[in-house]
Structure formats: C-alpha cells, structure tokens
C-alpha positions as CSV (number, residue, x, y, z in Angstrom):
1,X,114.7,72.3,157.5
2,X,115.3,75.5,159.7
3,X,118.5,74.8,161.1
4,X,119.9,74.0,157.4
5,X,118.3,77.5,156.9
6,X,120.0,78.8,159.3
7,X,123.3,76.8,158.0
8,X,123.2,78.5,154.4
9,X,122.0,81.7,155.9
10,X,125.7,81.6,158.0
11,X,127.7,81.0,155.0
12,X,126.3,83.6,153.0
13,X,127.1,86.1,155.9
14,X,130.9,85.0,155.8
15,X,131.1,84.9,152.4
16,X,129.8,88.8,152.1
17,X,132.9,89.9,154.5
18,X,135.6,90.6,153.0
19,X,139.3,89.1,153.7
20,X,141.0,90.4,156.9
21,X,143.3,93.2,155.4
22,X,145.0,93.2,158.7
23,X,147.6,91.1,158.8
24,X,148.5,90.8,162.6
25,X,151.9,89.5,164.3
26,X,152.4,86.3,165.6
27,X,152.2,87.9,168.9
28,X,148.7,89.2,167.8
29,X,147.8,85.4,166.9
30,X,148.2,84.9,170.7
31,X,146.5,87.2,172.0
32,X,143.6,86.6,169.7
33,X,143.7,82.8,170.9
34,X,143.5,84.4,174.5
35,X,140.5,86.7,173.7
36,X,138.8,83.7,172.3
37,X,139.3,81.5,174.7
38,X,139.0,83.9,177.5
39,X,134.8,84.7,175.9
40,X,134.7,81.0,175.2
41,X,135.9,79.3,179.0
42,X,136.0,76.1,177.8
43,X,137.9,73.6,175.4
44,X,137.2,70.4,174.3
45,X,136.7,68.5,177.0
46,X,134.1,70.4,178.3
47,X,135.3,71.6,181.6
48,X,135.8,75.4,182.4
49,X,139.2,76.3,183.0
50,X,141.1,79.5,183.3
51,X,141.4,81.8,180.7
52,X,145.7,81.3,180.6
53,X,145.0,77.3,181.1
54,X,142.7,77.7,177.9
55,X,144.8,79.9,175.7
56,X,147.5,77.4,176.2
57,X,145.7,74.2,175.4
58,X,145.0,75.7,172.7
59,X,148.4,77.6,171.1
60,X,149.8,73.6,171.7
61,X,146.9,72.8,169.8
62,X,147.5,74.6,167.1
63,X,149.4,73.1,163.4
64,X,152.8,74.3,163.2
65,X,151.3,75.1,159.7
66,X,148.7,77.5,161.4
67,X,151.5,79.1,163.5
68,X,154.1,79.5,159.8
69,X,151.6,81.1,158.1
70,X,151.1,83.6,160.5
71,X,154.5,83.9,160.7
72,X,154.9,84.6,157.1
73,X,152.2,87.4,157.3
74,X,154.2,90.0,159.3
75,X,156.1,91.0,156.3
76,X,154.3,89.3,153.4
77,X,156.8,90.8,150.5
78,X,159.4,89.6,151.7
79,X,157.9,86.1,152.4
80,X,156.3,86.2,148.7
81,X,159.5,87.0,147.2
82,X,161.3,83.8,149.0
83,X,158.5,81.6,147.7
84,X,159.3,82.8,144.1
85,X,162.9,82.3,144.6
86,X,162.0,78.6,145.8
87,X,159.4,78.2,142.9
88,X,162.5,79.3,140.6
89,X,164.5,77.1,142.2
90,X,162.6,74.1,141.9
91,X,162.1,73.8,145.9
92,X,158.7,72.0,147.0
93,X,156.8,74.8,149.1
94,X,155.6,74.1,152.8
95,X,151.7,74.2,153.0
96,X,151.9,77.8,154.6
97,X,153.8,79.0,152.0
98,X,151.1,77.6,149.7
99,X,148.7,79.4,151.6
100,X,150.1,82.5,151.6
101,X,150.0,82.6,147.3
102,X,146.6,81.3,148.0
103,X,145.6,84.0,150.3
104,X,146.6,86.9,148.2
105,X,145.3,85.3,145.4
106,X,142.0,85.4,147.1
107,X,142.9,89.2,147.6
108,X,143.8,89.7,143.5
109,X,140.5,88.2,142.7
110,X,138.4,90.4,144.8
111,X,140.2,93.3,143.9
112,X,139.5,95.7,140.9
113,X,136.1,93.9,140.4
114,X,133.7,97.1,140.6
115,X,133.7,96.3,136.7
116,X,133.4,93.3,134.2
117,X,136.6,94.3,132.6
118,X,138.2,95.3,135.6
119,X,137.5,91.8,136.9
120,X,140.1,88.6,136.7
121,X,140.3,86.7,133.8
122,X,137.8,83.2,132.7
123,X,141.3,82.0,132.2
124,X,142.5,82.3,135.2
125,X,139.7,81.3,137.9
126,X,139.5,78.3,135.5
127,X,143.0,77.4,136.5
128,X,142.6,78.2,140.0
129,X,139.4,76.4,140.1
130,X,141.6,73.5,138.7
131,X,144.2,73.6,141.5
132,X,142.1,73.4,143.7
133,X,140.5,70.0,142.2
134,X,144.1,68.7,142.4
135,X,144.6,69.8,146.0
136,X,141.2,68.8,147.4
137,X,141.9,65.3,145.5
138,X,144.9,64.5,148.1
139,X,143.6,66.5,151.5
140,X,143.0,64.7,154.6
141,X,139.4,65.9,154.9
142,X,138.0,66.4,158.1
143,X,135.2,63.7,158.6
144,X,132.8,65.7,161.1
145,X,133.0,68.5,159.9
146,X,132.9,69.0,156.1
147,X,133.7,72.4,154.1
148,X,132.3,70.8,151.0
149,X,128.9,73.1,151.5
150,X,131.2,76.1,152.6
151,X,133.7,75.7,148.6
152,X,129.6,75.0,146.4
153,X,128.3,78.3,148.5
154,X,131.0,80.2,146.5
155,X,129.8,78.6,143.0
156,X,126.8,78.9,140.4
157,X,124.3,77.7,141.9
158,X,123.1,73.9,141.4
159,X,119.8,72.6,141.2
160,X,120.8,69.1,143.1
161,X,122.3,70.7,145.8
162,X,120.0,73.4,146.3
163,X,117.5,70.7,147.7
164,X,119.9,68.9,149.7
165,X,120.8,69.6,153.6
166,X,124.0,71.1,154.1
167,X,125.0,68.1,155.8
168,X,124.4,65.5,152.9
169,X,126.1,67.6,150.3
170,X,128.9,64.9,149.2
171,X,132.4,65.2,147.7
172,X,130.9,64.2,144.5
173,X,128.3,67.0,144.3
174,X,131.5,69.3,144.5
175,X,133.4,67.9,141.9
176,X,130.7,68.1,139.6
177,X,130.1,71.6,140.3
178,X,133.6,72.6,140.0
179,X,134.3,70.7,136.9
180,X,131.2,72.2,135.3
181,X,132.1,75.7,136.3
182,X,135.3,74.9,135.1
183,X,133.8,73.9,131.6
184,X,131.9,77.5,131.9
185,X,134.7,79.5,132.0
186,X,136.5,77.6,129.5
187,X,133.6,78.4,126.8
188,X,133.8,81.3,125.2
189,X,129.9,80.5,124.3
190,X,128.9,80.7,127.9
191,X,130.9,84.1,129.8
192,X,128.1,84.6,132.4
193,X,129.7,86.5,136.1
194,X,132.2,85.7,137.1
195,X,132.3,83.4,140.4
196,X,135.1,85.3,142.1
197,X,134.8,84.8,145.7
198,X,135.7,81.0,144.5
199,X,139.0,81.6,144.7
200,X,138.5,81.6,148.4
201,X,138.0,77.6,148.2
202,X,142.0,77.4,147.9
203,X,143.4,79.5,150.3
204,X,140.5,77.7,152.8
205,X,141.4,74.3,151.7
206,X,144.9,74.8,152.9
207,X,144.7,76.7,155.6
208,X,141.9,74.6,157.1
209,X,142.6,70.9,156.0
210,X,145.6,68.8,156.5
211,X,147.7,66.9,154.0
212,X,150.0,63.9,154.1
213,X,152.4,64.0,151.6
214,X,153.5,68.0,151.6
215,X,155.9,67.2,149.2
216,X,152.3,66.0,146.5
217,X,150.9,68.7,147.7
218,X,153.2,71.1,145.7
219,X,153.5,68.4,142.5
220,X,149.9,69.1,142.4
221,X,149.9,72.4,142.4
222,X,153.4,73.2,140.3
223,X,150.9,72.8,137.2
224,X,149.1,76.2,138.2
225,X,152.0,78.4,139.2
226,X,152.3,80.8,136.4
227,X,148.3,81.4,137.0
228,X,149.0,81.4,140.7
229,X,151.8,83.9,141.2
230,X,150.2,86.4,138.8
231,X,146.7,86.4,141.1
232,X,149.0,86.5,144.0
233,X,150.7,89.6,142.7
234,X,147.8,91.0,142.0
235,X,146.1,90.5,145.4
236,X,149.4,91.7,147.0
237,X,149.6,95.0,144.6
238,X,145.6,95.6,145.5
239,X,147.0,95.5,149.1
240,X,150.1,97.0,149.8
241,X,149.8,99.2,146.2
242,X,153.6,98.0,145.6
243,X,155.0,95.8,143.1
244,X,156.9,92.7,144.3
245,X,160.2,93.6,143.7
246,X,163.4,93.2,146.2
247,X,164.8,96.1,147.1
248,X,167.8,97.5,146.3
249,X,171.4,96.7,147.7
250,X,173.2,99.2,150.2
251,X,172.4,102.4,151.1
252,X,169.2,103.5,149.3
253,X,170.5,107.0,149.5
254,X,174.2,106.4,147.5
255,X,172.8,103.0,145.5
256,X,172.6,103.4,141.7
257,X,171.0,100.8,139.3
258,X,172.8,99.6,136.7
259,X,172.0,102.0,133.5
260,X,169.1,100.7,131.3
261,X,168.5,101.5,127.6
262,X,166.3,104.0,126.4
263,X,162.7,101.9,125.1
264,X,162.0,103.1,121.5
265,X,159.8,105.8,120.9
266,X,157.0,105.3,118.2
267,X,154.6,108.0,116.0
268,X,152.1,107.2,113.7
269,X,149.1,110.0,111.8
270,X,150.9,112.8,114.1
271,X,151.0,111.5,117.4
272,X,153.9,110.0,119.3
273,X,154.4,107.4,122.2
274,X,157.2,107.4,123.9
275,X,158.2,105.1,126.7
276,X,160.0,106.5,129.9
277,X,161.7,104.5,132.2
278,X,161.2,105.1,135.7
279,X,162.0,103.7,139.4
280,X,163.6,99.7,139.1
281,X,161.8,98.1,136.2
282,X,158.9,100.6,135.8
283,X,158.3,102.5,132.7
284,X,155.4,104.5,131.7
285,X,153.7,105.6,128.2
286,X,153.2,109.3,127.4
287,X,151.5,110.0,124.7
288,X,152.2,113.3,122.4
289,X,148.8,114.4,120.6
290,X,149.0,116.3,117.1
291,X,147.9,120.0,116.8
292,X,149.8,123.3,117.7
293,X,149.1,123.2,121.5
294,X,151.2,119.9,121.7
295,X,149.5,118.0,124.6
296,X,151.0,115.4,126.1
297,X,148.7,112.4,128.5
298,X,150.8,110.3,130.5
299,X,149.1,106.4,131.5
300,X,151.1,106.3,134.7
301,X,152.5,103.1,136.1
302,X,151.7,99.2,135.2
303,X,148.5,98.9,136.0
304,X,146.6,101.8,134.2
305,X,149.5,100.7,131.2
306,X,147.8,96.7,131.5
307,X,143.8,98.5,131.3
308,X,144.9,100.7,129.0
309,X,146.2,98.6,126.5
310,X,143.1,95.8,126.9
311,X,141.0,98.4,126.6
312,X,142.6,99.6,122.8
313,X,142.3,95.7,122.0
314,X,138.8,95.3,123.7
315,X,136.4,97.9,122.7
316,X,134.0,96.9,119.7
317,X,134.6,99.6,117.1
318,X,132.1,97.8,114.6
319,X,129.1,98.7,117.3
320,X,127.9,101.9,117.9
321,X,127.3,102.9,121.8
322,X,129.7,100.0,122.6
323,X,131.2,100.4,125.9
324,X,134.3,99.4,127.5
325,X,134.5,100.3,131.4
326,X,137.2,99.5,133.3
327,X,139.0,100.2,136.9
328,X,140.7,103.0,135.5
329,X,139.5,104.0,132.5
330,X,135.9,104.3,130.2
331,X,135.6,104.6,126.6
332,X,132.7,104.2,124.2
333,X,131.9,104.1,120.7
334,X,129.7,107.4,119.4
335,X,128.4,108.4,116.3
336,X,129.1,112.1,114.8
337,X,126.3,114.2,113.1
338,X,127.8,113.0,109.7
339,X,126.6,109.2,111.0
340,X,130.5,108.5,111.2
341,X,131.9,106.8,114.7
342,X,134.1,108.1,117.1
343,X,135.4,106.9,120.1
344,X,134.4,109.1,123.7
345,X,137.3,108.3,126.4
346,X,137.6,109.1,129.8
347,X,140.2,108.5,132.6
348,X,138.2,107.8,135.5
349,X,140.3,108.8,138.2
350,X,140.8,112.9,136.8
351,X,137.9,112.7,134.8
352,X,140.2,113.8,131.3
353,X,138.4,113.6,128.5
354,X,139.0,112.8,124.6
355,X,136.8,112.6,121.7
356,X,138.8,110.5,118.8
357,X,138.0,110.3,115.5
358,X,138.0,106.9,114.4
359,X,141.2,106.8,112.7
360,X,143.1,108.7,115.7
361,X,141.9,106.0,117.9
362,X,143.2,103.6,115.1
363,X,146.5,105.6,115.1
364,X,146.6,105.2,118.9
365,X,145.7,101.0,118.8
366,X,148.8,100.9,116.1
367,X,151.2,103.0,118.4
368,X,150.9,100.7,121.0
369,X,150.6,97.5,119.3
370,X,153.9,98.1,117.1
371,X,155.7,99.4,120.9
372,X,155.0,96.0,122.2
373,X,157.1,94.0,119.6
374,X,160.0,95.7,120.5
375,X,162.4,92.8,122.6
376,X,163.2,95.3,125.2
377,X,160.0,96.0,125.7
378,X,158.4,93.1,126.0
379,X,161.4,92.0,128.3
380,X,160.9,94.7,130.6
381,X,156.9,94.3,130.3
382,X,157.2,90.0,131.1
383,X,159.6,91.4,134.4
384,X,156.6,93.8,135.3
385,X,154.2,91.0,135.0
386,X,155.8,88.9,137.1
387,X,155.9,92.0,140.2
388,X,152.4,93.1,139.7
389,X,150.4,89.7,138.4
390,X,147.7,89.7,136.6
391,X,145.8,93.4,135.3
C-alpha cells in the first residue's frame, strides 16, 4: 500500500512540471546521455563501467526514432512546416514527426489556460483524446513496464481505479476512462474542467512506445489532422510567439510580396472597422469609435483578433453581471442606474477601458460579424488559422 503511494505520489510530481521549453541539439542529447550515465555508473547488465563505455551503450541503444525527433527539435519551424507539406502531400509521417505535432500540441493545450475561455476547446481534446485511442490501439506496449497508470493520472478521476494498485491498472480500465471522458466533452450537458494535461498521453505514447506498422500508425491518425495541426500551432505560437509561416524568398532586405487587395472596411450606428493588412498574411482590426474626439482601438495581431471575436459571440448579454474573461481580454455585463444593461470591457494587457451601451456593443458584434462574410476575408482568416492553430 505505501509503495503504490509512493507510485501515484511520483506521477502527480511529473505531471505538475511543465514541458521542457528548451529544446536542446542533438549534441545536447549526448551529453545529457553522458551526464546520466556518468551519475548512474551502470547499465543493464549490472556491472559498473566507465562513464564513456556507458554513454555509448547507451546512444547505440537508443531508437533511431528517439535520436529524429531530437533531430527535428533544433529548428522546430522549419521541421513543422515540412510535416505540413508532407500532410498536404498525402506522405505517411515517420513516428518522430508524429511526435513532434504531438509535442507542441501538448504545448498549445497548456498554454493560454490561466482562464476557462482562454482554455482549448471540448472539441478539440475530444479529438485528441480520440487519436490517441486509435494510436494506443496498434502500439507495441511495453509488457514490464506499463504507462497505462501514467495516461488515467492525467484524466477525471475514476472510482475503480482509484482503489486499484498502480500495477493492476489494465488496458481496459483506460479505455473506459478515455472513452467516457470523451463522451464528457462531447456533451454540452456536462462542460466540467477541462482535463488538459491529457494531451500529454499522445505525445508520451509516441515518444515512449514502439509501433510496427509506421505506415498504420499515420492512417490512424490522418482522421485527427485538422484538430492536430491547429493544437500544434498553437503550442508552437505559445512558444516561439511566431506564426508558422515560411519565410520569404531572397534577400529579406530587396524581397517584395506580391501586392494584396485592400479587405473591406465596414460601419454600422457611427463606428467603423477597418481591416489593415500587415507583414505576410497578417491583418489587424481597428476600430473607429463615434463622437468628435474620433478614437480609434486597434486589436493587434491573430490571436487577440481570435479572443476578441469569441468573446463578442460568447458573452451572455440576457444576464446581468455575466462575465467573459479571457487571455487577453475581460468584459461583463452591468446594469445602468435606469436598470438598463451595458457592457464594461477591458483589455487586460494596457488595462483600456470601455463602457458600451448595449446597442454600441450590438453595433460592434454586427461590425465584425458582417467583416467575416467577406471571401477575402475569410480566405485570409482560414490561411491565418492554419499558422497560428487554434485561439
């Protein structure tokens, strides 16, 4: 009973850490096999050996998989825009690549979760929960040591396995639990929290179990792309704070883009949105307020543009003191001394203001609703989307 204690008590402490953000060389990966071996003197067959004998037993040990991936991570843009290019193309992916979209959707889930509407979507960790079903269906799972404990750690908790020893929890037990999260997040009756650090379970099934068939691996997984690349881009925005996007052609200096059309400008009860374009496929809403001073708020870049617009779409106006808090922005419904709402907003990051009258804010949901049916607009937005995933 104590050392399973002391099992769950283990997991719990890995789970609380936090990705590695630092994504070390290959050469690194050496060195680090080195270190290890160097504090640990031994490898499996028991005997002490020297700390150069060890590291090398072990690099030869390690899956050319392992050694990719690491590979992969010393410029991870680049690498993430050649697995799009293959996914485009119809190419199966290797399992490092997989692990890669895994890893930074691990990243993307974690990210921009200091609030529930800041957090990813039901949809979405449904899907990923899903893929990894699929994958975990067609692994080569280790036999002595199981991670089936580690993936239901990460999960709502469940009353069988609570009274279970780590050590007897079966592959059954988590396929249950993962099926009936799935269920969960799948019911609009039943949003409870989110279990985000779940999303973990992929990127550790394929980086830490071995598969067959690499070729089923990625027609098990080609279901769940869409959901996977936009939680990857995500993660690798949250990371890098740069959308996946190749760069330019020739000389940055002397290279010009091919010219793009204006995006059409909108106005509705005396305010205006207009839509500039900016660097490669960026554009940003500024929006012109009525009144003789003429102020004019900009939402700067994709991501406050994604919050802000969910935000117009998600706060209940019928509710009074309804709130709506996000990574970037806050806004709540007030009431007025004549008992008529209003809507307070705030940009969390400046700390600017507004008080709306109802049918400004109304004005302001129409302005942005009516931009978004514009073709070129919703081209450029679906280009965005795919550079900066899910917001």
């Amino acid at each position: 009973m104590q050392r399973s204690a002391q099992i769950r008590a283990l997991v719990y402490q890995r789970l609380r850490k936090p990705l590695n953000n630092n994504i070390a060389p290959l050469q690194q990966v050496v060195s680090d096999v080195q270190s290890a071996a160097e504090n640990a003197g031994i490898v499996k067959t028991g005997k002490t050996v020297s700390t150069s004998e060890a590291a090398k037993q072990l690099l030869e040990s390690a899956r050319d998989d392992r050694l990719e991936l690491a590979n992969l991570l010393t410029e991870p843009t680049d690498s993430l825009l050649n697995i799009r290019g293959k996914a485009e193309a119809h190419l199966p992916l290797t399992q490092a690549e997989w692990s890669l979209v895994a890893y930074y959707c691990a990243k993307g889930a974690e990210s921009f979760a200091s609030t529930e509407q800041g957090q990813l979507s039901y949809e979405s960790l449904a899907d990923i929960l899903e893929a990894f079903l699929a994958a975990y269906a067609i692994a080569l799972r280790k036999k002595k040591v199981s991670l089936d404990f580690f993936y239901l750690m990460t999960l709502p908790e469940d009353k069988q396995v609570a009274t279970k020893d780590p050590n007897a929890v079966s592959s059954e037990d988590l396929r249950r639990v993962v099926t009936r999260t799935i269920q969960m997040l799948r019911d609009p009756a039943q949003k409870r929290r989110r279990p985000l650090l779940a999303v973990r379970n992929l990127y550790t099934l394929l980086d830490e179990e071995k598969f067959s068939n690499i070729e089923r691996l990625s027609d098990v997984l080609w279901p769940h792309w869409n959901t996977l690349w936009r939680v990857c881009a995500r993660g690798h925005y949250a990371v890098h704070r740069k959308p996946l996007r190749p760069k330019p052609i020739g000389d940055e200096d002397d290279f010009e883009g091919p010219m793009q059309r204006g995006l059409p400008s909108q106005e509705e009860g005396g305010y205006r949105l207009d839509l500039v374009r900016e660097e490669g496929n960026d554009f940003s809403p500024y929006l012109h307020f009525p009144g003789p001073l003429a102020p004019r708020y900009p939402v700067n870049g994709y991501a406050r543009t994604a919050e802000f617009r969910r935000m117009l779409e998600g706060l209940d106006l019928t509710r009074p003191l309804a709130q709506w808090k996000g990574h970037y922005f806050y806004a709540h419904v007030g009431i007025t001394e004549n008992q008529e709402f209003d809507v307070n907003f705030c940009a969390c990051d400046n700390g600017v203001s507004f008080v709306f009258p109802m049918e400004h804010w109304k004005s302001i949901q129409n302005l942005f609703r009516r931009a978004w049916q514009s073709p070129d607009v919703m081209q450029a937005w679906d280009t965005l989307a795919l550079e900066y995933g899910e917001m």
